[in-house]
PATISE-691455 format. One line per 5 residues: their letters; for each residue x, y negated, z negated of N, C-alpha, C. Coordinates in steps of 0.1 Angstrom, whole numbers, plus 5000, padded with zeros to 4 digits. Each point is the difference from the previous one (the first is absolute). Example, Ala and Ser with C-alpha at 12.3 -4.5 7.8 and 13.67 -1.06 7.14 Angstrom:
PATISE-691455
as) 5132:5057:4922:4991:4988:5000:5009:4988:5000  4996:4989:5007:5009:4989:5000:4992:4989:4992 .
***
This chain:
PATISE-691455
xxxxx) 1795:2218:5486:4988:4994:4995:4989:5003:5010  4989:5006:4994:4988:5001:5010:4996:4989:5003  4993:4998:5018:4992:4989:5003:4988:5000:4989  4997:4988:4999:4991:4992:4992:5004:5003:4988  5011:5001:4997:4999:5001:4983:5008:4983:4997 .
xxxxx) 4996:5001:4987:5003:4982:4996:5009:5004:4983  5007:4996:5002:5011:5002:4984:4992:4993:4993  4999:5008:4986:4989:4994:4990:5012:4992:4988  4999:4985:4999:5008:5002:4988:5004:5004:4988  5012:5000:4998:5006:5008:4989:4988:4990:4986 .
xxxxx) 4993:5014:4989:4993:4996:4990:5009:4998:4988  5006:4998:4994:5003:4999:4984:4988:5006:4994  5011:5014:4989:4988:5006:4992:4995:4986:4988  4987:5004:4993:4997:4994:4993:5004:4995:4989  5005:5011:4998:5008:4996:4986:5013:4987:4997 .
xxxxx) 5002:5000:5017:5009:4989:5002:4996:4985:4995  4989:5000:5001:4991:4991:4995:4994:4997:4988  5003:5011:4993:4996:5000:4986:4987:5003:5002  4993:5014:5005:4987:5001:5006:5000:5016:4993  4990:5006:4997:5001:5016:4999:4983:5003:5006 .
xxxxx) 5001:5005:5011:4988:5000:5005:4992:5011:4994  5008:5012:4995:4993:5011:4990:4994:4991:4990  5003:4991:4991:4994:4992:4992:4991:4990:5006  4999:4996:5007:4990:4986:5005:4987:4999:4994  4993:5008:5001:4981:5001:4997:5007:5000:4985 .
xxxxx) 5008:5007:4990:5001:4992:4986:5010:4991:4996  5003:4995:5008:5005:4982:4995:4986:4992:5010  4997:5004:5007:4990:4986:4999:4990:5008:4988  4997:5009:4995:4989:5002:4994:5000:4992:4987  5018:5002:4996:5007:4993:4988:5003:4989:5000 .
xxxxx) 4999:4989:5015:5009:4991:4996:4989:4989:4991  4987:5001:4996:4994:4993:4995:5007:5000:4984  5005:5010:4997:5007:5002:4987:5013:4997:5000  5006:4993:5008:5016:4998:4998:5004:4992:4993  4990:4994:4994:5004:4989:4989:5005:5009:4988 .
xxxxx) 4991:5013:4999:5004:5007:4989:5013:5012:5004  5003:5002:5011:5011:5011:5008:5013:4992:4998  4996:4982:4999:5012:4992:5001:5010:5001:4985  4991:5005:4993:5010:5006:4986:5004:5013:5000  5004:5008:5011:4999:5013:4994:5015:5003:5014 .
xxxxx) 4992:4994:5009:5009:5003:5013:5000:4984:5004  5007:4986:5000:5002:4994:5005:5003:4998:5013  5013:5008:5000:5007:5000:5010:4988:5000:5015  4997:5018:5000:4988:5001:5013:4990:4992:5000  4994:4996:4988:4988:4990:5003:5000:4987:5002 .
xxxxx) 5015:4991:5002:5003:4988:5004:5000:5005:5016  5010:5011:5000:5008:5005:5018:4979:5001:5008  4991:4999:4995:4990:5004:5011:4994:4984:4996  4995:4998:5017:4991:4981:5001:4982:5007:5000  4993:4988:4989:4998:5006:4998:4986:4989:5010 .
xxxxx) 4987:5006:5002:4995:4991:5011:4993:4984:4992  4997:4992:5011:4995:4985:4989:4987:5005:4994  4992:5011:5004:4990:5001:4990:5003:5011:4989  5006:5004:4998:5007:5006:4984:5007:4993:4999  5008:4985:5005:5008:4993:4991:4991:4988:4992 .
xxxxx) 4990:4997:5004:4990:4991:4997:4990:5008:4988  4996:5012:5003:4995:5011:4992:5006:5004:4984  5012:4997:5004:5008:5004:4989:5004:4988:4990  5001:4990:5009:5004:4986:4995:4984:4996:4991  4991:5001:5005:4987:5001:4994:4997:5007:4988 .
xxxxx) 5000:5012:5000:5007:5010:4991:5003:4997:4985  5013:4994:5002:5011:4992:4990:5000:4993:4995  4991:4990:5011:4997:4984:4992:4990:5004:4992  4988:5011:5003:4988:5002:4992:5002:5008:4988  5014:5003:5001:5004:5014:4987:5007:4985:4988 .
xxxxx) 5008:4991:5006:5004:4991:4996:4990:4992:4992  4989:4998:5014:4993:4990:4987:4989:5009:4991  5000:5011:5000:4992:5006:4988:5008:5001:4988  5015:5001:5004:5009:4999:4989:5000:4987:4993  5002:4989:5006:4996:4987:4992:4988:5000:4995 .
xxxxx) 4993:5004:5004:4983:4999:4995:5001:5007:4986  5002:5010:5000:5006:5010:4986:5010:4991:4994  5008:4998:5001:5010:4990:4991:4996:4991:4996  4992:4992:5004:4989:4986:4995:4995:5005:4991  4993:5006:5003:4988:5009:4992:5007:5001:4988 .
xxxxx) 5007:5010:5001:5010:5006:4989:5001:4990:4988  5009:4991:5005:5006:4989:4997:4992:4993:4989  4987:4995:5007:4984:4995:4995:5000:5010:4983  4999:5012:5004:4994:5010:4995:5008:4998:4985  5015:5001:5003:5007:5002:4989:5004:4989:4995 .
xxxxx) 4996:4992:5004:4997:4978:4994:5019:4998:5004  5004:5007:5006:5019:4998:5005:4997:4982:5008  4991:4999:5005:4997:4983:5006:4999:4994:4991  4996:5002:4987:4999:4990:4991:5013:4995:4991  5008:5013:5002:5012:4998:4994:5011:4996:5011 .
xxxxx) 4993:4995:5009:5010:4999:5008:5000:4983:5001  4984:4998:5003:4990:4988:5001:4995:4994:4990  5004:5001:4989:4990:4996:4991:4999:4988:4995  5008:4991:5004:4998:4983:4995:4989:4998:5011  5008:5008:5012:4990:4991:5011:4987:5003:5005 .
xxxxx) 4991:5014:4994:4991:5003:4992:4991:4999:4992  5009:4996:4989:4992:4992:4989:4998:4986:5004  5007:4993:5010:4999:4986:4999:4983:4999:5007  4990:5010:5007:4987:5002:5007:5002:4995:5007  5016:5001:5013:4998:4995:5013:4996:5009:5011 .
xxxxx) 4999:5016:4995:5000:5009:5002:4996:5010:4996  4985:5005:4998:4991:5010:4994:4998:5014:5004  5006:5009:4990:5004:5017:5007:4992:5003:4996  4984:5000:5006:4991:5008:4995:4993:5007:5011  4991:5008:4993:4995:5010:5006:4997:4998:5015 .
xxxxx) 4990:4989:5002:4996:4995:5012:5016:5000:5012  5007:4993:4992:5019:5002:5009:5007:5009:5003  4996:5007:4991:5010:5010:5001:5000:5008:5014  4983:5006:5009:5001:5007:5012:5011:4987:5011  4993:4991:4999:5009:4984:5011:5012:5005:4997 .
xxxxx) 5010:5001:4988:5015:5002:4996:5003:5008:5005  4995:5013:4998:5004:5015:5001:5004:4998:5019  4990:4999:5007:4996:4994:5013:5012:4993:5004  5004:4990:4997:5003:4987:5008:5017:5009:4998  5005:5008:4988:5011:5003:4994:5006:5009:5013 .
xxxxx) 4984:5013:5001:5005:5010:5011:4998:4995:5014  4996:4985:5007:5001:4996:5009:5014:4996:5004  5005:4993:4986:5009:4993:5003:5014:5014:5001  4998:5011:4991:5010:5011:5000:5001:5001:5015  4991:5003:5011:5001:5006:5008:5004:4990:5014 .
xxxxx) 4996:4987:4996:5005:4990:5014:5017:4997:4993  5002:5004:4988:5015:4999:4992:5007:5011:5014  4991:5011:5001:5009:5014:4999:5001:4997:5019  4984:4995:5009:5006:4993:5010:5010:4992:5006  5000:4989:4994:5015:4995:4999:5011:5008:4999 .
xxxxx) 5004:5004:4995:5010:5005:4992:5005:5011:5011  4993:5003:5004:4998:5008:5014:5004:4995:5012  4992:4988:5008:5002:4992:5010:5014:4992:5000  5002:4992:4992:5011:4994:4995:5011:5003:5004  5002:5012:4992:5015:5008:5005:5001:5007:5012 .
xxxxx) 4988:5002:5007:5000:5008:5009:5007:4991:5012  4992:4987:5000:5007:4993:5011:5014:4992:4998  5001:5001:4987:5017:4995:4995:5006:5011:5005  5002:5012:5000:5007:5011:5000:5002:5004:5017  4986:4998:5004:4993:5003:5016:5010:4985:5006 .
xxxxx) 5004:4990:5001:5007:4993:5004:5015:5000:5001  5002:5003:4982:5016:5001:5002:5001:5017:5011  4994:5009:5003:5005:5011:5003:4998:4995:5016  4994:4993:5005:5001:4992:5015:5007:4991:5004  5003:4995:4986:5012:4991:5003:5013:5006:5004 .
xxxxx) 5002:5014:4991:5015:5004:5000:4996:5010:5011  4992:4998:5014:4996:5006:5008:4999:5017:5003  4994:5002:4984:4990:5011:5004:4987:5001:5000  4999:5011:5012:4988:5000:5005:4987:5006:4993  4992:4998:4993:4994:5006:4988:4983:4992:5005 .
xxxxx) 4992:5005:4994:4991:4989:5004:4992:5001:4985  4991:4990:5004:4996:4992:4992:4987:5011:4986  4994:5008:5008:4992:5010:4992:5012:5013:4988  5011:4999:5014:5003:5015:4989:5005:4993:4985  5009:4986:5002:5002:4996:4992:4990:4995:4988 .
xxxxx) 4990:4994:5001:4988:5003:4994:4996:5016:4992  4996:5007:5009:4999:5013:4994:5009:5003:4990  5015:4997:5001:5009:5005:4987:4998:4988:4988  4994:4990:5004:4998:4990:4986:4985:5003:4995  4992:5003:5008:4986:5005:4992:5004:5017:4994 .
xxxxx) 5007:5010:5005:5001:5013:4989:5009:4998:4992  5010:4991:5002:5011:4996:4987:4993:4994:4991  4986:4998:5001:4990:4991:4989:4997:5012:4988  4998:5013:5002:4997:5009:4993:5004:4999:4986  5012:5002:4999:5011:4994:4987:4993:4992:4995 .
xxxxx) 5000:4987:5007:4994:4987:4987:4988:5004:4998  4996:5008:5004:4980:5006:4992:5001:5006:4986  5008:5011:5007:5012:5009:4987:5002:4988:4989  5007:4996:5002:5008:4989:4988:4985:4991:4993  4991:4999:5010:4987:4993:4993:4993:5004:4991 .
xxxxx) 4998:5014:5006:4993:5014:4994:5009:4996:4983  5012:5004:5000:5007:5005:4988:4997:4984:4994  5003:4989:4998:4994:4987:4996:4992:5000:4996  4988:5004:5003:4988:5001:5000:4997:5008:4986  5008:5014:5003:4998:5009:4988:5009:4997:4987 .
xxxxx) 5010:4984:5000:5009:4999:4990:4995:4988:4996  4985:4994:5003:4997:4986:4999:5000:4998:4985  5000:5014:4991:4993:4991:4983:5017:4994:4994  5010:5007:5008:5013:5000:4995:5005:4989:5004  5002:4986:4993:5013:4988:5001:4988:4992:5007 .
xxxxx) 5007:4990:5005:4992:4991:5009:4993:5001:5011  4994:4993:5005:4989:5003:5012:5009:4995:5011  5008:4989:5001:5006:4992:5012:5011:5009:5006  5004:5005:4991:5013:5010:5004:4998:5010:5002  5006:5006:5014:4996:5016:5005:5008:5006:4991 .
xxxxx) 4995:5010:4993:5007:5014:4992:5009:5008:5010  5005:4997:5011:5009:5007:5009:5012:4994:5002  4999:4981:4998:5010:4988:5006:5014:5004:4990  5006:4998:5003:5012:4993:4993:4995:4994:4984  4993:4991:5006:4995:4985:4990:4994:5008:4991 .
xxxxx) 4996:5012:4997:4988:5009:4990:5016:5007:4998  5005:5004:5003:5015:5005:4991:5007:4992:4994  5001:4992:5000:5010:4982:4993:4992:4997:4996  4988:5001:5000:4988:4990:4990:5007:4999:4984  4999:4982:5002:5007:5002:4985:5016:4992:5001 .
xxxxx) 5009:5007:5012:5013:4997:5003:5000:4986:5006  4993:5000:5009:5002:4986:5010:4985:4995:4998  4999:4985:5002:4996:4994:4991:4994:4987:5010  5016:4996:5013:4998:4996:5009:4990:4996:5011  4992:4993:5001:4988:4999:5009:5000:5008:5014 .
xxxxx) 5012:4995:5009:5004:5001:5013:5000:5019:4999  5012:5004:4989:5005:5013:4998:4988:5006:5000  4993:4998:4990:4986:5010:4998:4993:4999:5015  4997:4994:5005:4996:4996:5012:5006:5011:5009  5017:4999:5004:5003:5008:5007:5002:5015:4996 .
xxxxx) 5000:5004:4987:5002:5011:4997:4985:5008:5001  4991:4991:4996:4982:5005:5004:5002:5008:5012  5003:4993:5009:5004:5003:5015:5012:5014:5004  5005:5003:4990:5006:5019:5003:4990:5003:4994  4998:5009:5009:4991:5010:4994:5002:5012:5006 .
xxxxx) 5003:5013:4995:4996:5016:5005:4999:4997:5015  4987:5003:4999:4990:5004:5009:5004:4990:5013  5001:4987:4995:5002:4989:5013:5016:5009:5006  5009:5001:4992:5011:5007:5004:4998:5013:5010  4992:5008:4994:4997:5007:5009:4994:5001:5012 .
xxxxx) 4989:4990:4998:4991:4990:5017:5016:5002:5008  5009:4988:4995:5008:4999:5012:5012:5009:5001  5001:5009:4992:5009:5014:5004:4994:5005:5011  4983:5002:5001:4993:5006:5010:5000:4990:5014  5001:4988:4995:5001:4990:5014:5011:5004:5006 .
xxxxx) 5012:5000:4995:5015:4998:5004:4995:5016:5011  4993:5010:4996:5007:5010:5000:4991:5004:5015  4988:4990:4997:4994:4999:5018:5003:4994:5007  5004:4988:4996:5011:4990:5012:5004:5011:5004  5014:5011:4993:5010:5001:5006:4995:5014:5012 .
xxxxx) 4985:5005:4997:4998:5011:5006:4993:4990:5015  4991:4993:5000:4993:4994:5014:5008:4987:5008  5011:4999:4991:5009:4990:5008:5013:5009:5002  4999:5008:4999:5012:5009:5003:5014:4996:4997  4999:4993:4986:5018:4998:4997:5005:4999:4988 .
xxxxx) 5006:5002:4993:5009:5012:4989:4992:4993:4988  5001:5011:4996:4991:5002:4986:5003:4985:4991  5013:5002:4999:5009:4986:4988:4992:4986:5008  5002:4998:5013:4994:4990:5008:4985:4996:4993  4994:5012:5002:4982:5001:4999:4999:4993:4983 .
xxxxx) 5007:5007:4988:5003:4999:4991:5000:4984:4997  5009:4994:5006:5009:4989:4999:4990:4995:5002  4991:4997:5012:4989:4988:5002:4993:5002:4994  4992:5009:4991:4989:5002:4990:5000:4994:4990  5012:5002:4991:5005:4994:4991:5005:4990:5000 .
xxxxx) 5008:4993:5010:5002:4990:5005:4984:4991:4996  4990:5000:5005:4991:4996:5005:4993:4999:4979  4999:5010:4993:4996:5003:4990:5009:4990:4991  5010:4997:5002:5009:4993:4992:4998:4989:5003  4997:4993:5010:4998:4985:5004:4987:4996:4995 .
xxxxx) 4991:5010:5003:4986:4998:4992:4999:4998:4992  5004:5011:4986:5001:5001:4983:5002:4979:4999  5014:5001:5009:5008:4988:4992:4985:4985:5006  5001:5005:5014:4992:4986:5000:4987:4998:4990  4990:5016:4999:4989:4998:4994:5001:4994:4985 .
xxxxx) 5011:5005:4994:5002:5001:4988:5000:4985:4996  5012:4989:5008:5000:4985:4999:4988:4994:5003  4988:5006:5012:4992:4995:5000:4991:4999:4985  4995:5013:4997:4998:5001:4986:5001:4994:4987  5015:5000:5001:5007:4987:4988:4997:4988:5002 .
xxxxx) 4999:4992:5014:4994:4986:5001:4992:4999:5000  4985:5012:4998:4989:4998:5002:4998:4997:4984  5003:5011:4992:4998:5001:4986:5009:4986:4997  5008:4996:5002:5006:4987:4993:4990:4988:5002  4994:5002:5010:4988:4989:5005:4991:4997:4992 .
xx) 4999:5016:4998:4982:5007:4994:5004:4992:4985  5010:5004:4995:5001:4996:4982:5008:4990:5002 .
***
């Protein structure tokens, strides 16, 4: 060993890391789009963190793509009198006037509420999910798991989009994707319709994409990742679905 020389630590190539430095300048160029990469390539675009100002960026994004989608579905809705046939005792009884002057406030308050829906819906699981995976003491933190619940959001936009374009067909309350829009007709059930509302496509697919980032930023087997997503999706359906039923039992 020459005087003055100092052993340089052993590096790990990059790749060990899940890193490809030939690519760097275009994954950040891209990562502003991974909400849309998250359908095509999952896998790599969960495996990269992504920073809190493209997770906030993107979460903004979503909620704003969300609530223009409600804003359009009100609209719609208005347009093709589907509220009246949905509404219409309570309508006609003039406790409630759908006129012209209303309609921008509806349209409005619809895509506000779409998009603080699509917030939640986001936050929520994030720290249900972000807990149990610190509980069973992995070390994960709190943004990446975030990041895979805001691009797993993509899907439910998808499923909105197609809703949206199937509005003049069947009822307005029922997603044309659920379960409940296949049986329409069969079950009849308050609670059932309720929880069958609640399968839907697209939601299935959200948490195919959850499971499948757990299992890439917590590092532990796919079936595991799987297991808590769904896990997590299943408790929801059932709890929201009862909430629903007692609400409507209330309501009438």
């Amino acid at each position: 060993m020459k005087p003055g020389y100092e052993p340089q630590p052993e590096r790990l190539p990059a790749e060990a890391n899940g890193l490809h430095p030939e690519r760097e300048g275009e994954e950040q160029a891209a990562s502003f789009w991974a909400w849309l990469t998250v359908l095509y390539a999952p896998g790599d675009t969960m495996a990269h963190a992504l920073s809190r100002f493209n997770l906030l960026l993107q979460w903004s994004v979503l909620a704003l793509a969300a609530g223009v989608i409600g804003g359009l579905t009100a609209y719609a809705a208005y347009a093709r009198g589907l509220l009246f046939e949905q509404w219409g005792e309570f309508l006609a009884s003039g406790e409630l006037a759908l006129g012209s002057a209303f309609l921008p406030a509806f349209v409005l308050l619809s895509g506000l509420g779409q998009a603080a829906g699509m917030a939640v819906s986001v936050l929520v699981p994030t720290l249900i999910l972000f807990s149990f995976l610190r509980l069973g003491g992995e070390m994960v933190s709190f943004d990446r798991v975030l990041g895979i619940m805001i691009l797993s959001f993509t899907p439910v936009l998808i499923g909105q989009v197609v809703n949206l374009l199937l509005l003049d067909y069947g009822t307005l309350l029922v997603a044309k994707t659920s379960a409940a829009y296949a049986l329409l007709g069969m079950v009849e059930h308050p609670f059932m319709l309720a929880l069958l509302s609640s399968v839907d496509v697209f939601d299935l697919w959200r948490y195919a994409l959850v499971g499948l980032g757990l299992s890439r930023v917590a590092r532990i087997p796919l079936a595991s990742g799987m297991g808590l997503a769904m896990g997590y999706w299943a408790v929801s359906v059932i709890v929201l679905s009862l909430l629903a039923f007692i609400g409507e039992s209330r309501l009438w």
